[in-house]
C-alpha positions as CSV (number, residue, x, y, z in Angstrom):
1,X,-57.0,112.5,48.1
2,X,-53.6,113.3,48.5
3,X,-51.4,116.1,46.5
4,X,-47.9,114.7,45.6
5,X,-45.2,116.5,43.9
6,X,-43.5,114.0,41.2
7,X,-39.9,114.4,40.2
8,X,-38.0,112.2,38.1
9,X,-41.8,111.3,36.3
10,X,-41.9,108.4,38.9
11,X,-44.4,107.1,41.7
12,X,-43.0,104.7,43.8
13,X,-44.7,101.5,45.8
14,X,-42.7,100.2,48.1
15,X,-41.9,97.9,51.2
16,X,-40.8,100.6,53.6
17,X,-38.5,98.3,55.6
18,X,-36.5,98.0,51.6
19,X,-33.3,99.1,52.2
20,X,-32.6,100.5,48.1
21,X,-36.7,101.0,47.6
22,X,-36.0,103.0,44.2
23,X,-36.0,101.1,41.0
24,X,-33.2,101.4,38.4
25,X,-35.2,101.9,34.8
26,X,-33.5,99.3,32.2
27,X,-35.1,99.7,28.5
28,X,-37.6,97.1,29.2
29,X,-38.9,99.0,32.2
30,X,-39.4,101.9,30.5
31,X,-40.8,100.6,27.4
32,X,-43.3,98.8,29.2
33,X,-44.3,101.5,31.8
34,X,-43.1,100.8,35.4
35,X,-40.0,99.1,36.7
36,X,-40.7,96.1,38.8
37,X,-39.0,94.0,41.4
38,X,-40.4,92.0,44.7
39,X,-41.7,94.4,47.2
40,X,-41.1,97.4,45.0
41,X,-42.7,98.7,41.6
42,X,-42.4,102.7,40.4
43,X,-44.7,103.7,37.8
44,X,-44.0,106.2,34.7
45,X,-45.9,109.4,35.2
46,X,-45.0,110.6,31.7
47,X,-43.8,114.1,33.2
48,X,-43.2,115.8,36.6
49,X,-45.3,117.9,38.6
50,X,-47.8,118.5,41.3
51,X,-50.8,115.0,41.1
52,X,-54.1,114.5,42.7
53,X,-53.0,110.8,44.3
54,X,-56.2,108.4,45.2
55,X,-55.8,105.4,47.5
56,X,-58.1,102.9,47.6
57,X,-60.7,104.9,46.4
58,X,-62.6,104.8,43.1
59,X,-62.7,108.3,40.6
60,X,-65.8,109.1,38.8
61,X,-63.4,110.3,36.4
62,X,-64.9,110.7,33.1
63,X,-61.2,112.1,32.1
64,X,-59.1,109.1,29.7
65,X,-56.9,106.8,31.3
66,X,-53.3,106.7,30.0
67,X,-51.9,103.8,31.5
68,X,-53.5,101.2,33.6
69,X,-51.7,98.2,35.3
70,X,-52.4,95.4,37.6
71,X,-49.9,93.8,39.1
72,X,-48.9,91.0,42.1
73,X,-47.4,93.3,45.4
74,X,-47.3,92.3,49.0
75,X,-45.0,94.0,51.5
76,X,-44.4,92.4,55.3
77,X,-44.1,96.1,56.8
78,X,-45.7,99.2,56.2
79,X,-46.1,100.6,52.3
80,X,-44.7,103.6,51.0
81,X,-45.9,105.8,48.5
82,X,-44.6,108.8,46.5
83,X,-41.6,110.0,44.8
84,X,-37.7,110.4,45.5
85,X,-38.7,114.0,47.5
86,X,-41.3,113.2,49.7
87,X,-43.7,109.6,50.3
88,X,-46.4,108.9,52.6
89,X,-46.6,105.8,54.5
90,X,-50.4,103.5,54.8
91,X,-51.5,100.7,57.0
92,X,-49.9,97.1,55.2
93,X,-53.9,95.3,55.0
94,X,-52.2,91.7,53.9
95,X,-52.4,93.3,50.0
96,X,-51.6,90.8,47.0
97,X,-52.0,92.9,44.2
98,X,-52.2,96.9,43.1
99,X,-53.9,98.6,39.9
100,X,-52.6,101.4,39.1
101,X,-54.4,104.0,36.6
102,X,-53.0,107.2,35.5
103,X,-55.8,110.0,34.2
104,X,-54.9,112.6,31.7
105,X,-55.0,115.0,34.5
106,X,-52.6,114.6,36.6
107,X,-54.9,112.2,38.9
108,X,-53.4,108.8,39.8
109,X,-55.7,106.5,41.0
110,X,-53.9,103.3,43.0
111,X,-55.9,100.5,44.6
112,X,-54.8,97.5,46.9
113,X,-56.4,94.8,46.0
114,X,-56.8,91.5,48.5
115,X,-56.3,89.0,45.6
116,X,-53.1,87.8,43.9
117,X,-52.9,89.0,40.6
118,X,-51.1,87.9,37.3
119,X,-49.3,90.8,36.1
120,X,-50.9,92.4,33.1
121,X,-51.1,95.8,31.1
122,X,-54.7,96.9,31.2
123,X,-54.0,100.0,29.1
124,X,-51.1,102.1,27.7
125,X,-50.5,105.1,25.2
126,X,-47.4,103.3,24.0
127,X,-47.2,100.9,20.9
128,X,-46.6,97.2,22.5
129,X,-45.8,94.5,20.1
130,X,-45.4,91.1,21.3
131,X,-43.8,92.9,24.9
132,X,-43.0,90.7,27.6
133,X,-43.4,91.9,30.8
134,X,-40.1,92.6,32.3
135,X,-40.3,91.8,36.7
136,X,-36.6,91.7,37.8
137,X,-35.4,95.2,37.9
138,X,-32.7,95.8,40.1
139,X,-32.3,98.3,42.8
140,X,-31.1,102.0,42.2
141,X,-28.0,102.7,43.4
């Protein structure tokens, strides 16, 4: 387990050789959750603050699960994790895919998975009629 400090009520993913890693958050994005784009996706946290982070390892969390995404992500370098202030970086293990599950509280749970996934909301707190998921952000600036 990792303790991150989130600002901006983002969690990045990200291809740490990316020279603009950070997402830009258009309507879709934020409607839907996270802001995607190849080699990077940042994930709504819903509010800032100090998270529990868990990499590749399962909760028995009997707390309820906000949000909970899986979606296609493969970097050729090392991955980066966190937010804007500080990330940490992990071994690259050929990943295709990454579910991502945010807990009531403040635990993030985020696993690598070996298979290519389609991309697909598993869960979310928000109303989603007829949404289609929205993979071509652009870059921060």
């Amino acid at each position: 387990m990792i303790k991150i400090e989130i600002e901006y009520r983002q969690i990045c993913v990200f291809n740490s050789k990316l020279k603009n890693p950070y997402n830009d958050w258009s309507e879709k994005s934020v409607n839907q959750g996270f802001a995607y784009r190849k080699g990077s996706i940042s994930f709504d946290t819903e509010y800032d603050g100090c998270f529990d982070l868990y990499l590749n390892e399962k909760l028995n969390n009997t707390d309820e699960i906000i949000r909970e995404f899986e979606l296609p992500f493969s970097a050729k370098n090392e991955i980066e994790i966190g937010s804007i202030i500080k990330t940490v970086k992990i071994k690259n293990n050929n990943y295709k895919s990454i579910n991502f599950k945010l807990y009531e509280n403040n635990q993030i749970e985020i696993t690598f998975l070996n298979n290519k996934t389609k991309p697909r909301i598993i869960k979310t707190n928000k109303k989603l009629d007829k949404l289609k998921l929205f993979l071509k952000e652009r870059p921060a600036k």
